[in-house]
C-alpha positions in Angstrom: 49.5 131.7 60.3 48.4 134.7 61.8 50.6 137.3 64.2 50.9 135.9 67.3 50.5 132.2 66.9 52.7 130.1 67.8 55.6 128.3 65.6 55.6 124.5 66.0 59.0 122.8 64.4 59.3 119.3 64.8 62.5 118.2 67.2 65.3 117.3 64.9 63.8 119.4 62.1 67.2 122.2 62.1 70.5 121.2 63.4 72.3 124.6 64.3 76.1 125.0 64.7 77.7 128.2 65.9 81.2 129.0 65.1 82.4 132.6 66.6 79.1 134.0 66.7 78.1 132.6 63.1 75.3 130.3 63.0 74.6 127.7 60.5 71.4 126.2 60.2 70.6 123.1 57.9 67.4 120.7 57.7 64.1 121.0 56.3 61.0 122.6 57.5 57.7 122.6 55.9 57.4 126.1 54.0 59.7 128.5 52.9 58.5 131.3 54.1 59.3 129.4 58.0 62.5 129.4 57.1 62.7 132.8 56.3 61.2 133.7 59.8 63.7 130.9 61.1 66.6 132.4 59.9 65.5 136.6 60.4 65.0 135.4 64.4 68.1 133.5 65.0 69.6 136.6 63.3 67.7 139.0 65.9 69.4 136.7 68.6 72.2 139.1 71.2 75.6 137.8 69.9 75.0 136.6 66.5 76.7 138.4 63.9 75.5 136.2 60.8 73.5 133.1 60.0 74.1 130.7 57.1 70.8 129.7 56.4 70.7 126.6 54.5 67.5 125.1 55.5 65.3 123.3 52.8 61.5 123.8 52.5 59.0 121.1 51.2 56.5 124.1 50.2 57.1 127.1 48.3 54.0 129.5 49.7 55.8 132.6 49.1 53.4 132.8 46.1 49.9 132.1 48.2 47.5 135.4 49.3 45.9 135.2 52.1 41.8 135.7 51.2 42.3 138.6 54.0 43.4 141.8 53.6 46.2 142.7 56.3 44.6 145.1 58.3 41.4 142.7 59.0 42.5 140.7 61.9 44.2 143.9 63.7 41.3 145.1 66.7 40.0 148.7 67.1 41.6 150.3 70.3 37.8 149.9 71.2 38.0 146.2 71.0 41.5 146.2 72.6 39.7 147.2 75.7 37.0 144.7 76.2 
């Protein structure tokens, strides 16, 4: 996944429950490091002041390089402007 692209979660994947602006979220996803993005947005959300993330993950890819370096699919201000 690549900056930018879009996150696809299957309907009924997380159930989230809000209780004074905690939330909880259960279910599983598909990697773990989705539900760490999960849970750091829903944290970035106005008017939450915590999240119980209890989400499970079917793939731990916290482990797996990408074969590109960071920097390689950032564009030149050059490119930026074509």
């Amino acid at each position: 996944m690549r900056p930018g692209d879009p996150v696809l979660i299957d309907d009924g994947a997380v159930d989230v429950e809000v209780l004074d602006g905690v939330v909880t979220l259960t279910g599983e996803l598909e990697t773990m490091s989705l539900t760490e993005m999960v849970t750091r947005l829903v944290a970035e959300v106005e008017g939450v002041v915590g999240v119980n993330g209890r989400l499970r993950f079917r793939l731990d890819d916290t482990h797996i390089k990408s074969e590109l370096p960071p920097r390689a699919l950032q564009l030149s201000a050059t490119e930026r402007r074509l």
